[in-house]
C-alpha positions in Angstrom: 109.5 79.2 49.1 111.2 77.8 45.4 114.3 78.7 44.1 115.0 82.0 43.0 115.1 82.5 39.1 116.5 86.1 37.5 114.4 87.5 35.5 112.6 90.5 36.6 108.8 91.0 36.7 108.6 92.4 33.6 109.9 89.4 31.9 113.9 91.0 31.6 116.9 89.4 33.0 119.0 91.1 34.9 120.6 93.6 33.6 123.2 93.0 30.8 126.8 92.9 33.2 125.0 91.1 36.2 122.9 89.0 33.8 126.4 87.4 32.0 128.0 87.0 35.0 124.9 85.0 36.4 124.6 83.0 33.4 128.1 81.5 34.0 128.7 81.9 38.1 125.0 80.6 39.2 125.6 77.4 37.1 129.1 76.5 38.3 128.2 77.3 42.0 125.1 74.7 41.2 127.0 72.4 40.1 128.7 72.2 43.1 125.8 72.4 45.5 124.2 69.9 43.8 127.6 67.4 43.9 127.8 68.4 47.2 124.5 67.8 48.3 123.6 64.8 46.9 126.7 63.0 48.1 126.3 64.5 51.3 122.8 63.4 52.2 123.1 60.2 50.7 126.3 59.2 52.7 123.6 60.8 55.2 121.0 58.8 54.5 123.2 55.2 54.7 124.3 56.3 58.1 121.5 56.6 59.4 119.9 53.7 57.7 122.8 51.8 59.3 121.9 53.3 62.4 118.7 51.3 62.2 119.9 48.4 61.2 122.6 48.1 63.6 119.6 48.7 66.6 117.5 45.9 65.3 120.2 43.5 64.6 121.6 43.5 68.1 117.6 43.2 70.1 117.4 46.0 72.0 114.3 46.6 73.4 112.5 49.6 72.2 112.4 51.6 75.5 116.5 51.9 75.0 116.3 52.9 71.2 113.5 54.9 71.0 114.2 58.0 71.7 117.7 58.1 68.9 115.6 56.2 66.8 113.0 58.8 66.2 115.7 61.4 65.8 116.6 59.2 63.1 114.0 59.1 61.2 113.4 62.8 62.1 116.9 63.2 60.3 116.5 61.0 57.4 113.0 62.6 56.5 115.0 66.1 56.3 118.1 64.6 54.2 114.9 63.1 51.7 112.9 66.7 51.6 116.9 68.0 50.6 117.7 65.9 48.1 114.4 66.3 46.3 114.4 70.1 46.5 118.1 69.6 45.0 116.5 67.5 42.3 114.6 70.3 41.2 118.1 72.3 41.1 119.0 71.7 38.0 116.0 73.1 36.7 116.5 76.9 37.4 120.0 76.1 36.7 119.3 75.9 33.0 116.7 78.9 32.8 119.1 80.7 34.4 121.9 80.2 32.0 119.3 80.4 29.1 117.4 83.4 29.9 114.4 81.3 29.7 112.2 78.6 31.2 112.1 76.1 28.4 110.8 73.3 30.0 106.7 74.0 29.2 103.6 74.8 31.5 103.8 71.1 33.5 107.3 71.2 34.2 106.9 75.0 34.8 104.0 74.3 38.0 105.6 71.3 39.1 108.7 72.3 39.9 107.4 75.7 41.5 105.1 73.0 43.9 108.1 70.5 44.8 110.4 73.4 45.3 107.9 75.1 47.7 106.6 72.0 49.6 110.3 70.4 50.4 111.6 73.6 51.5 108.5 73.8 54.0 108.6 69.6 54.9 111.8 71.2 55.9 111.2 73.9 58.2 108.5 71.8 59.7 110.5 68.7 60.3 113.6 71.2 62.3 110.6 72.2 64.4 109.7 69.3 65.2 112.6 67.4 65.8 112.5 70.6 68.7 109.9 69.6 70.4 111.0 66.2 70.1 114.4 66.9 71.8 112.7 69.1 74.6 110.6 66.1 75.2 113.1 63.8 75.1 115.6 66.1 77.4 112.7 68.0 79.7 110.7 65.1 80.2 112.0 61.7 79.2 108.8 59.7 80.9 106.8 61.1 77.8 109.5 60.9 75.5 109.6 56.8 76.1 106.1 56.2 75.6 105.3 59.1 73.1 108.4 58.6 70.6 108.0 55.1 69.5 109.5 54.8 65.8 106.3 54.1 64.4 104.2 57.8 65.7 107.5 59.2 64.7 107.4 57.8 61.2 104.3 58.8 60.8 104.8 62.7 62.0 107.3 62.4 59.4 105.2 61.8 56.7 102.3 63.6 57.5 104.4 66.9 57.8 104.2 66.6 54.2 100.1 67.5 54.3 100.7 71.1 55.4 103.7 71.3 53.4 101.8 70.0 50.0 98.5 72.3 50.5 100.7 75.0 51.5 102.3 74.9 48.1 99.4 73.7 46.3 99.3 77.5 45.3 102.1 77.1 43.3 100.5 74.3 41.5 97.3 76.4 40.8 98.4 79.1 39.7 101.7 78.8 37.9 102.0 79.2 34.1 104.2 80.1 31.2 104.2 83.2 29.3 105.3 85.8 27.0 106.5 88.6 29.4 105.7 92.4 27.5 109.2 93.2 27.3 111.2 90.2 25.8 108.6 88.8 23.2 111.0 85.6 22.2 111.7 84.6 25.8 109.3 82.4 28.3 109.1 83.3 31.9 107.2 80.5 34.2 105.0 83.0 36.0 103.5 83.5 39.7 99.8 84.6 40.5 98.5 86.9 38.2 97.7 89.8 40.8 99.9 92.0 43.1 96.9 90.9 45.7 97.1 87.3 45.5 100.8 87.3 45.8 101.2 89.3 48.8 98.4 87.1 50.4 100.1 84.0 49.8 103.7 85.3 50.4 102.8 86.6 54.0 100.8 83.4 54.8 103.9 81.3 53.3 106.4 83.5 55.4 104.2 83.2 58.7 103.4 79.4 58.2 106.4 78.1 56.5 108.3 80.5 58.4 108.4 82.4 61.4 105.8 80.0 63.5 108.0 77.3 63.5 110.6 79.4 64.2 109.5 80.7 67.5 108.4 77.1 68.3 111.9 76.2 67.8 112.9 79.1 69.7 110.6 78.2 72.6 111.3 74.7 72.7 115.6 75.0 72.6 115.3 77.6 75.1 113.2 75.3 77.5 115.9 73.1 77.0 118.4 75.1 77.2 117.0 76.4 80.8 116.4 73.1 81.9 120.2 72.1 81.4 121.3 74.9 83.2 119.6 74.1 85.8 120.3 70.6 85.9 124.4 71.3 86.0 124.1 73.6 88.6 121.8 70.8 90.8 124.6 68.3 89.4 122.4 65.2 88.5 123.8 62.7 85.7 126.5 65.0 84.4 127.4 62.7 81.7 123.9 61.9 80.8 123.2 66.1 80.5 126.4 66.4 78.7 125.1 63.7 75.8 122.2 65.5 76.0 123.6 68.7 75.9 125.7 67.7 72.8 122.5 66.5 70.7 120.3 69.4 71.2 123.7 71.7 70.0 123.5 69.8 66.8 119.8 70.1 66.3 119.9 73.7 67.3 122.9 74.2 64.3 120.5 72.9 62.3 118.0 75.1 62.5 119.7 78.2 62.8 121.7 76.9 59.4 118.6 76.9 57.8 117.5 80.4 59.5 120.3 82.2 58.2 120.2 80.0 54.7 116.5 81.0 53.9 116.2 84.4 55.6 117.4 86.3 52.6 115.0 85.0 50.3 112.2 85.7 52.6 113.0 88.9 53.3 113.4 89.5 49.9 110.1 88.4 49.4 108.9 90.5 51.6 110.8 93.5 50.1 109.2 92.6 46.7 105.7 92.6 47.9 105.9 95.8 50.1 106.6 97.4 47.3 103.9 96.2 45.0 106.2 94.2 42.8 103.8 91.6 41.0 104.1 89.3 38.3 107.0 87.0 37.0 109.1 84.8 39.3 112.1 86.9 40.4 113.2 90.2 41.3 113.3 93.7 40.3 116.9 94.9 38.9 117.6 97.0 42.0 118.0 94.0 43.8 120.1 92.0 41.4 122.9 91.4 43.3 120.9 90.6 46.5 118.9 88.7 44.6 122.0 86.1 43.7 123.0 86.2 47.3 119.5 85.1 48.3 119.3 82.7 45.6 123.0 80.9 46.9 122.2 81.1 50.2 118.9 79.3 49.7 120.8 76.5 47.6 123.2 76.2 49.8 120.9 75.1 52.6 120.7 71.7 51.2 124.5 71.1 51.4 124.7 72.6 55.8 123.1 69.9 57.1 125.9 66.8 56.5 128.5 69.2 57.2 127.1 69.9 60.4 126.4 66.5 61.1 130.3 65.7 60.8 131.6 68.7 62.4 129.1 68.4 65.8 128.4 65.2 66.4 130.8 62.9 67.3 128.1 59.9 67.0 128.3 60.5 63.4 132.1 61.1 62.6 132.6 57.5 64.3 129.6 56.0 62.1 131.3 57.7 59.0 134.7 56.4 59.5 133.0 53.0 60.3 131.4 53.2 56.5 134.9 54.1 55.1 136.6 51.0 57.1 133.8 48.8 56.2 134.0 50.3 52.3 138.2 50.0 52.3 138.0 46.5 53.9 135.1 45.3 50.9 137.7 46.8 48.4 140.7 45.2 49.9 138.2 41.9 49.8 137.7 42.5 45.7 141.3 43.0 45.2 142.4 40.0 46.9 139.4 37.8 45.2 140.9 39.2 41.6 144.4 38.3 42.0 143.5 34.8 43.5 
């Protein structure tokens, strides 16, 4: 699923009082998201990169680390799939405030492909750092000898295969015309048939979609069972309560990125129940949920640190170990200057 842009499938822009107001709301609220995001998962990203470090620096052996470190990487694969979906932000951005896509045919299919690949790397990352934490909390024997950083690493990456031929589509198929209706403006264009875009759009919604979702549902649900269970036989309270507080997180994650995403894909839906084909966008009757969708979708990319702050406590400790470590370099430069 890419970015939502707003120009009907006709070729118009929304109409004339929605359409000025999205030309100077959509790119102020980008701005932000995209400040936000990339500062986010980049303080993000040296956490967790710090995280690693600090693990191989002090020797432990693997069977102690292995488990948080492949939640790591898990982590830092979804904070890179963010900031490259934000990196192709900017692009609607400006054919939003323009009316237009001016960036040519290339541009046009390439951004359509990263858009829809990292937004499904995504999807299929949260499910499986699921099944990772239901192995790791349901049955930690497999966990140790399954979840060495190295398979994990390379789940990561190959997550990207489906995620790349699933959005290979978008690469195909994409291309820049003259829409009917507004002969001096460019639209970058979908598939050129109501058939071929309600085939891919329902195999995009199911893949990319709602089957990791209900293996996400499954797997938190096992674990959420198997914790219950556990507190009431009593074993290793503190060890179920860490437990219990990591798979909160991962579940915030995902349900973030439910309630982020679930507008647009029902509004894709919408659009090809009712035989909507064409141009990238929406039909005027849905302008206003159309911008909705749109900043909900956007906004995806900035949930994650946030959540990261506000439920682990792991995390706020590594962060305000950055800021000390930051503040005491600084106080190290000023001193150095006036000696």
């Amino acid at each position: 699923m890419e970015l939502w842009n707003s120009t009907d499938p006709e070729g118009n822009g929304t109409d004339t009082g929605l359409g000025k107001v999205e030309q100077v709301l959509v790119p102020i609220l980008d701005i932000l998201i995209l400040m936000l995001g990339v500062g986010g998962h980049s303080m993000v990203m040296v956490i967790l990169c710090g995280r690693r470090r600090r693990v191989g620096s002090i020797g432990q052996p693997p069977q102690n680390s292995m488990t948080g470190t492949g939640t790591d990487i898990l982590l830092l694969t979804l904070s890179a799939a963010d900031l490259l979906l934000l990196s192709m932000l900017p692009f609607h951005t400006v054919a939003i405030a323009m009316q237009r896509w001016p960036f040519g045919n290339v541009m046009c299919r390439l951004v359509s492909f990263l858009g829809s690949a990292c937004s499904s790397a995504s999807v299929f990352t949260l499910a499986t750092l699921a099944v990772s934490r239901y192995l790791t909390v349901v049955h930690p024997t497999w966990a140790y000898s399954i979840l060495s950083p190295h398979r994990v690493s390379i789940t990561a990456v190959l997550l990207w295969v489906p995620a790349c031929c699933l959005a290979a589509p978008q690469l195909v198929f994409r291309s820049v015309g003259t829409p009917s209706r507004t002969p001096d403006g460019l639209t970058c264009f979908t598939f050129l048939s109501h058939r071929d875009q309600m085939i891919y759009g329902l195999i995009h919604f199911l893949v990319a979609f709602l089957f990791p979702l209900i293996t996400i549902a499954v797997a938190y649900s096992s674990i959420y069972i198997f914790l219950w269970r556990s507190q009431q036989n009593g074993r290793a309270p503190q060890v179920e309560r860490y437990q219990s507080q990591v798979t909160q997180t991962s579940a915030m994650l995902v349900l973030a990125f439910t309630v982020c995403w679930l507008p647009s894909y029902g509004l894709t839906l919408a659009l090809v129940a009712e035989n909507i084909s064409g141009a990238t966008g929406t039909s005027p009757r849905y302008g206003p949920f159309s911008v909705f969708a749109r900043l909900m979708a956007t906004s995806s990319t900035v949930i994650n640190p946030i959540l990261y702050v506000l439920m682990s406590q792991k995390f706020r400790q590594d962060l305000l170990r950055l800021f000390k470590r930051r503040d005491q370099q600084a106080s190290g430069v000023v001193a150095m200057a006036a000696s």
